[in-house]
N, CA, C and O atoms as CSV, one atom per row, in Angstrom:
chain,resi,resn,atom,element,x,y,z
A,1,UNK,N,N,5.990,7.268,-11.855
A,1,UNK,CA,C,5.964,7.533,-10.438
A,1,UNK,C,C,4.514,7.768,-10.045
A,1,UNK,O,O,3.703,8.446,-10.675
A,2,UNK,N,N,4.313,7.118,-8.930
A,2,UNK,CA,C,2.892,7.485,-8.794
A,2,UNK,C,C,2.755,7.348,-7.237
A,2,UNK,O,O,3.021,6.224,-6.811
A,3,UNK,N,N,2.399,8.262,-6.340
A,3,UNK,CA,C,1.765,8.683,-4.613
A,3,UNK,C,C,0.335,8.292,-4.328
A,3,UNK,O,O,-0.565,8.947,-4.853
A,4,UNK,N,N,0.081,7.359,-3.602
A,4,UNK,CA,C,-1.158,7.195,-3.050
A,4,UNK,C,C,-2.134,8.392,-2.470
A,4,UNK,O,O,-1.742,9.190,-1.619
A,5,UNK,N,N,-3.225,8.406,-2.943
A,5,UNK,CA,C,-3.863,9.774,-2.747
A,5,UNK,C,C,-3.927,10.472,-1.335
A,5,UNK,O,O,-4.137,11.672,-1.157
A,6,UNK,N,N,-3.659,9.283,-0.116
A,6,UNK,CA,C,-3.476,9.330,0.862
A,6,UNK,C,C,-2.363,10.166,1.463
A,6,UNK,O,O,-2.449,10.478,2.651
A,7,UNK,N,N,-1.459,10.505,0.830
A,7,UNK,CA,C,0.111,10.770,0.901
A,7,UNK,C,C,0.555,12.226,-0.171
A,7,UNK,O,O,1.585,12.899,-0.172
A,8,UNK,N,N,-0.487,12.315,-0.879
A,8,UNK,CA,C,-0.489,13.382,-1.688
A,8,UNK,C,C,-0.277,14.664,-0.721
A,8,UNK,O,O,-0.946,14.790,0.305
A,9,UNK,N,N,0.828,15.729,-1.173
A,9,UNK,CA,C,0.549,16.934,-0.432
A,9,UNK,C,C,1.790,16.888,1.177
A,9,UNK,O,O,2.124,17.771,1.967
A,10,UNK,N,N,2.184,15.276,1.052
A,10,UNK,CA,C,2.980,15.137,2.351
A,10,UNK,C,C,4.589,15.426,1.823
A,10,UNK,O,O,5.489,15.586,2.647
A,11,UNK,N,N,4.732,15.453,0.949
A,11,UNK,CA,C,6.186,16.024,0.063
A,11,UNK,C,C,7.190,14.614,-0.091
A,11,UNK,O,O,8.341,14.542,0.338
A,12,UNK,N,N,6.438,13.511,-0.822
A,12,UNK,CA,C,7.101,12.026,-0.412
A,12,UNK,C,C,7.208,12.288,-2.171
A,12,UNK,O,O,8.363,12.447,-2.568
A,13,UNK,N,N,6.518,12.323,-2.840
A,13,UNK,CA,C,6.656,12.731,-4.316
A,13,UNK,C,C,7.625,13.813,-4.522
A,13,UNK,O,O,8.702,13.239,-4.689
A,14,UNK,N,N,7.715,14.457,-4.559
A,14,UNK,CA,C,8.936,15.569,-4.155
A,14,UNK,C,C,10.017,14.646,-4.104
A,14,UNK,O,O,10.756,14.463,-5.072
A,15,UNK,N,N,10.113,14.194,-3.270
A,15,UNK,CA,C,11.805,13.730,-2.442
A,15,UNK,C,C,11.917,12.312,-3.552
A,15,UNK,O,O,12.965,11.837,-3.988
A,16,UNK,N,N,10.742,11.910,-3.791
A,16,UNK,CA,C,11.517,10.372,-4.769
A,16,UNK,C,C,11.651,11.064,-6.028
A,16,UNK,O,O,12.687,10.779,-6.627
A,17,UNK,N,N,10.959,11.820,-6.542
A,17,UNK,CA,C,11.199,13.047,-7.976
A,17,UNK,C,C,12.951,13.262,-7.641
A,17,UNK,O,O,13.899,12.794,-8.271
A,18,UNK,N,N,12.952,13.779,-6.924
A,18,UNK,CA,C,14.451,14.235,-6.116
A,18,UNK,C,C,15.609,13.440,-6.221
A,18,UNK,O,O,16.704,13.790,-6.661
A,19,UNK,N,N,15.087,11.734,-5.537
A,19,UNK,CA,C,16.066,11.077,-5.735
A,19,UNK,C,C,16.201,10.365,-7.153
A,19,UNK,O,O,17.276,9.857,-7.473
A,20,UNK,N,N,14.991,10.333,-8.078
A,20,UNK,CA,C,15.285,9.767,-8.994
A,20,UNK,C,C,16.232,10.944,-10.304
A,20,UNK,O,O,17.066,10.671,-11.168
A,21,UNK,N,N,15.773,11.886,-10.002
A,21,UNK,CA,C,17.082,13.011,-10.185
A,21,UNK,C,C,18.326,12.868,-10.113
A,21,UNK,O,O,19.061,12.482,-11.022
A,22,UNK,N,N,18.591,13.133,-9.162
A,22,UNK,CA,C,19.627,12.956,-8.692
A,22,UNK,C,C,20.135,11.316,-9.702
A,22,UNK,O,O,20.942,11.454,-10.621
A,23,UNK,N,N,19.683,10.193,-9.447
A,23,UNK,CA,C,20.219,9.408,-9.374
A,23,UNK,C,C,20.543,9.438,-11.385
A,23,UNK,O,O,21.665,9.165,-11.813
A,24,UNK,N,N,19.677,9.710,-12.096
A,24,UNK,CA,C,19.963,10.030,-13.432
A,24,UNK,C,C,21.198,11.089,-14.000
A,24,UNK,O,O,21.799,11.165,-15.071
A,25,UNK,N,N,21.266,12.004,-12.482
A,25,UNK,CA,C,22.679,13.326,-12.976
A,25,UNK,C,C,23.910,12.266,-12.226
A,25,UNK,O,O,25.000,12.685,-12.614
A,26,UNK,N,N,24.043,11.420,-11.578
A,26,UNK,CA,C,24.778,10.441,-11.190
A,26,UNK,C,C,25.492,9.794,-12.553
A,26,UNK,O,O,26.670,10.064,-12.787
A,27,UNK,N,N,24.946,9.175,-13.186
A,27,UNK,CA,C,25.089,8.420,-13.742
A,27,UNK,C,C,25.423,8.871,-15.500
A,27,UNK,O,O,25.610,8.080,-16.424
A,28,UNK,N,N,25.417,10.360,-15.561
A,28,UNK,CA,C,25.564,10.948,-16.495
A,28,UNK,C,C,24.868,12.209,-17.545
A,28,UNK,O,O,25.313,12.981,-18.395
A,29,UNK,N,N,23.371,11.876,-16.866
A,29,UNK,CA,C,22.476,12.121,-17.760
A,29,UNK,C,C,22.314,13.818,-17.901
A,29,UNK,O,O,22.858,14.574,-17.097
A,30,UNK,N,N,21.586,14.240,-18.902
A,30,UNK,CA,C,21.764,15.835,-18.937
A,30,UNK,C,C,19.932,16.117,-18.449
A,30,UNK,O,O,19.413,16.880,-17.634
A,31,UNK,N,N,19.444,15.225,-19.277
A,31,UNK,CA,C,18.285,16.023,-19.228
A,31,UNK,C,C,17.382,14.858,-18.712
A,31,UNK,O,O,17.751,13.683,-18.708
A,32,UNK,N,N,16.007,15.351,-18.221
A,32,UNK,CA,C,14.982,14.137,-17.500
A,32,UNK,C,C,13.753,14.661,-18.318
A,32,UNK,O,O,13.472,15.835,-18.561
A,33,UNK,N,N,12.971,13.329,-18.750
A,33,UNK,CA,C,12.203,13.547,-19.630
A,33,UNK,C,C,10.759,12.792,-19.008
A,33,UNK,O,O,10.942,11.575,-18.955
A,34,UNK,N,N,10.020,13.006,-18.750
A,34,UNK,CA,C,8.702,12.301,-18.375
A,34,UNK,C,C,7.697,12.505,-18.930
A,34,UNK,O,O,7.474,13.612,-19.421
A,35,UNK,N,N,6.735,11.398,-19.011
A,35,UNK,CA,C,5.264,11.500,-19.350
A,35,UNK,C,C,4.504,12.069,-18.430
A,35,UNK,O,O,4.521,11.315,-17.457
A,36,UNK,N,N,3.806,13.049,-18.201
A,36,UNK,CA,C,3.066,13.385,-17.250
A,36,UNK,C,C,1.776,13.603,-17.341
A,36,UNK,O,O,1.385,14.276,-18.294
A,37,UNK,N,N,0.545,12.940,-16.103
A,37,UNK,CA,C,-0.711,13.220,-16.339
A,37,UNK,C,C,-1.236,14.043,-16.515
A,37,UNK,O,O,-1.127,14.354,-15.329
A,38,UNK,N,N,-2.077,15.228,-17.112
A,38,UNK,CA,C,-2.027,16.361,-17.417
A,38,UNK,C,C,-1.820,16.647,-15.798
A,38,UNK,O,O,-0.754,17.140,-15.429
A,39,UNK,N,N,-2.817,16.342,-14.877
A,39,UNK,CA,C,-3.593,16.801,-13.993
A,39,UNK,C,C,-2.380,16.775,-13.049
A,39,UNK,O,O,-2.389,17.498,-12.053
A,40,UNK,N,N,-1.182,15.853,-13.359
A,40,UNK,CA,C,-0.245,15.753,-12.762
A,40,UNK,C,C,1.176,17.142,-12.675
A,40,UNK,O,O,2.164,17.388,-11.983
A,41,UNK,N,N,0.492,17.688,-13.781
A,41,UNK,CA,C,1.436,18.897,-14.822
A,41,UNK,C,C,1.730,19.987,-13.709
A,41,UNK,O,O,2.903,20.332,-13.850
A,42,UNK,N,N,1.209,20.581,-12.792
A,42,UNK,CA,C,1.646,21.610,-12.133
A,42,UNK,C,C,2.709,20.994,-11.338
A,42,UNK,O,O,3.840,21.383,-11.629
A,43,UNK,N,N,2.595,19.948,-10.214
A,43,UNK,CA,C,3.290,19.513,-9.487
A,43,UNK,C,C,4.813,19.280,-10.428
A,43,UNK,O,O,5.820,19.598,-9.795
A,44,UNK,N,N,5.025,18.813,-11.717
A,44,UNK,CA,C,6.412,18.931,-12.254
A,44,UNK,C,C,6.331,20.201,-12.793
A,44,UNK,O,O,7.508,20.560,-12.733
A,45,UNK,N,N,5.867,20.883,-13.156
A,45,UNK,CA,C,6.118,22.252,-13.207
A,45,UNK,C,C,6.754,23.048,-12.264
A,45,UNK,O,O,7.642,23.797,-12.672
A,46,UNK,N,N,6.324,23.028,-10.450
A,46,UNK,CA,C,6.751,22.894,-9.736
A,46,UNK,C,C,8.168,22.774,-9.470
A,46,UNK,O,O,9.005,23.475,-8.901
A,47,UNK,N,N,8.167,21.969,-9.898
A,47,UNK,CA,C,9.440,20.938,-9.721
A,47,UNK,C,C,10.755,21.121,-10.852
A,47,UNK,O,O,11.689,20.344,-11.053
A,48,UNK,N,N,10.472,22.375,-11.467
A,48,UNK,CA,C,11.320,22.853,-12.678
A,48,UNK,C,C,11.308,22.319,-14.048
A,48,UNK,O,O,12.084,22.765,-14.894
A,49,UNK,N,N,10.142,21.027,-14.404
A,49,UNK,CA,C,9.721,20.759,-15.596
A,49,UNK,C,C,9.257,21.370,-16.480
A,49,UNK,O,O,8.276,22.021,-16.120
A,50,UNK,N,N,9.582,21.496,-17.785
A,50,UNK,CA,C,8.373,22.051,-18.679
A,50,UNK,C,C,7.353,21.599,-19.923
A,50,UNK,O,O,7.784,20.670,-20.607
A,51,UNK,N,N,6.642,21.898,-20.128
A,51,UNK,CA,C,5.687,20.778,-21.229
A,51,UNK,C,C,6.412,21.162,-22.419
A,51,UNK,O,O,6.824,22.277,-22.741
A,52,UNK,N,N,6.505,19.984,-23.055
A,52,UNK,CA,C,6.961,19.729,-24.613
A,52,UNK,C,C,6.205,19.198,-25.597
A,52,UNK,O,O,6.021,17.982,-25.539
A,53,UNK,N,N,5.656,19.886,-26.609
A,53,UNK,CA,C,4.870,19.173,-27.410
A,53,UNK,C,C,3.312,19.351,-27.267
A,53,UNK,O,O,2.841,20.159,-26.466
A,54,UNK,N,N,2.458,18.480,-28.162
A,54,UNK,CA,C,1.147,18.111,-27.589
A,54,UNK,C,C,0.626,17.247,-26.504
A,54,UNK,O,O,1.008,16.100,-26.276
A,55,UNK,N,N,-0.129,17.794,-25.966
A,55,UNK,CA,C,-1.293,16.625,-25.416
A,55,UNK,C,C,-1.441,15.467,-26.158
A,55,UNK,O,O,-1.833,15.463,-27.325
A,56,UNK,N,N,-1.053,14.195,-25.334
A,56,UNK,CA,C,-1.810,12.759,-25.976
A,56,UNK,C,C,-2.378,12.447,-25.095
A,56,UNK,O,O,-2.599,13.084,-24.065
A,57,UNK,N,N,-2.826,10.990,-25.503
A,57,UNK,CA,C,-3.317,10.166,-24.654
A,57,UNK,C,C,-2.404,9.406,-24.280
A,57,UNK,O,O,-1.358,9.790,-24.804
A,58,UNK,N,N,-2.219,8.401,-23.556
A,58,UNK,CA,C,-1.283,7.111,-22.712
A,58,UNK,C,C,-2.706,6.177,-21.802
A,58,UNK,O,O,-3.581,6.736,-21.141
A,59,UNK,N,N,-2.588,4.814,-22.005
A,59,UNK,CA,C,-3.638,4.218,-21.460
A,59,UNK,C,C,-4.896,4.842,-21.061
A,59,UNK,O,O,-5.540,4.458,-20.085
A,60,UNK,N,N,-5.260,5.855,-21.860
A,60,UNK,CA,C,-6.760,6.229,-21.526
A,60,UNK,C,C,-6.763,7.621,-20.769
A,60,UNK,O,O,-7.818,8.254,-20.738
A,61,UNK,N,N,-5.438,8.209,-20.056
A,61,UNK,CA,C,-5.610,9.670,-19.815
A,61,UNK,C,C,-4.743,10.476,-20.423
A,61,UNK,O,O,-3.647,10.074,-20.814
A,62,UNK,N,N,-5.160,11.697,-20.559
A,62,UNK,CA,C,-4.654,12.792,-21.309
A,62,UNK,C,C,-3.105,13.147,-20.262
A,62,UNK,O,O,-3.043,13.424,-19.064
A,63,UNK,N,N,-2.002,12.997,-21.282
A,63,UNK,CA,C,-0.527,13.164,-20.904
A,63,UNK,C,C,-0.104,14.321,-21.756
A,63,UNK,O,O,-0.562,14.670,-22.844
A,64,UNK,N,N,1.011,14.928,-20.934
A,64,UNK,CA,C,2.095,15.646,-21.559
A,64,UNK,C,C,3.338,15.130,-21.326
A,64,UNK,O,O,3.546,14.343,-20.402
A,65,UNK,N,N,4.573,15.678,-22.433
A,65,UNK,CA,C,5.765,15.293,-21.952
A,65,UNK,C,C,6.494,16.347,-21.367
A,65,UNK,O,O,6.640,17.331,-22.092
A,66,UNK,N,N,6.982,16.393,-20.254
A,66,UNK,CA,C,7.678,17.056,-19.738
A,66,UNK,C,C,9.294,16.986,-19.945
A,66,UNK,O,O,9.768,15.850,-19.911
A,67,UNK,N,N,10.125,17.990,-20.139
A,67,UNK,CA,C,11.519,17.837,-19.314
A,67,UNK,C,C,12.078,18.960,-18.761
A,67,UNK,O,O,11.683,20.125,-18.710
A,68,UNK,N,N,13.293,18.284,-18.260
A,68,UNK,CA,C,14.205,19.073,-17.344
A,68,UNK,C,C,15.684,18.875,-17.214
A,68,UNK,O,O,16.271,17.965,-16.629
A,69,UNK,N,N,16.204,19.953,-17.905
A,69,UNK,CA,C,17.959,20.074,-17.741
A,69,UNK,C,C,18.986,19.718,-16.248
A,69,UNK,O,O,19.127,20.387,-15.224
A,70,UNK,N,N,19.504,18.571,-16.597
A,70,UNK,CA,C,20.375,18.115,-15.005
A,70,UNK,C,C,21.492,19.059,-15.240
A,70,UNK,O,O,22.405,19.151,-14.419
């Protein structure tokens, strides 16, 4: 998932986080698991995520994995 920097802060990330939620507890799922940019890490934190594991890399920036119980 990724918000144009333009749009950052307008709560459009939020609501597609939201629907893609949703649409995974739809369909069965328990838990939501994401890669997240570090820098990206508060905003799913936020959002009831928590970090799992180490810090890697992914194409050149420093990631964590996040999840979250549906």
């Amino acid at each position: 998932m990724a918000v144009s920097q333009a749009m950052r802060g307008s709560g459009v990330g939020r609501e597609v986080l939201k629907a893609l939620m949703a649409a995974a507890q739809a369909r069965g799922d328990r838990e939501v698991l994401l890669h997240a940019q570090q820098s990206a890490a508060p905003f799913y934190t936020r959002a009831g995520f928590t970090p799992r594991g180490e810090a890697f890399e992914e194409a050149g920036i420093p990631h964590i994995e996040m999840v979250r119980a549906l």
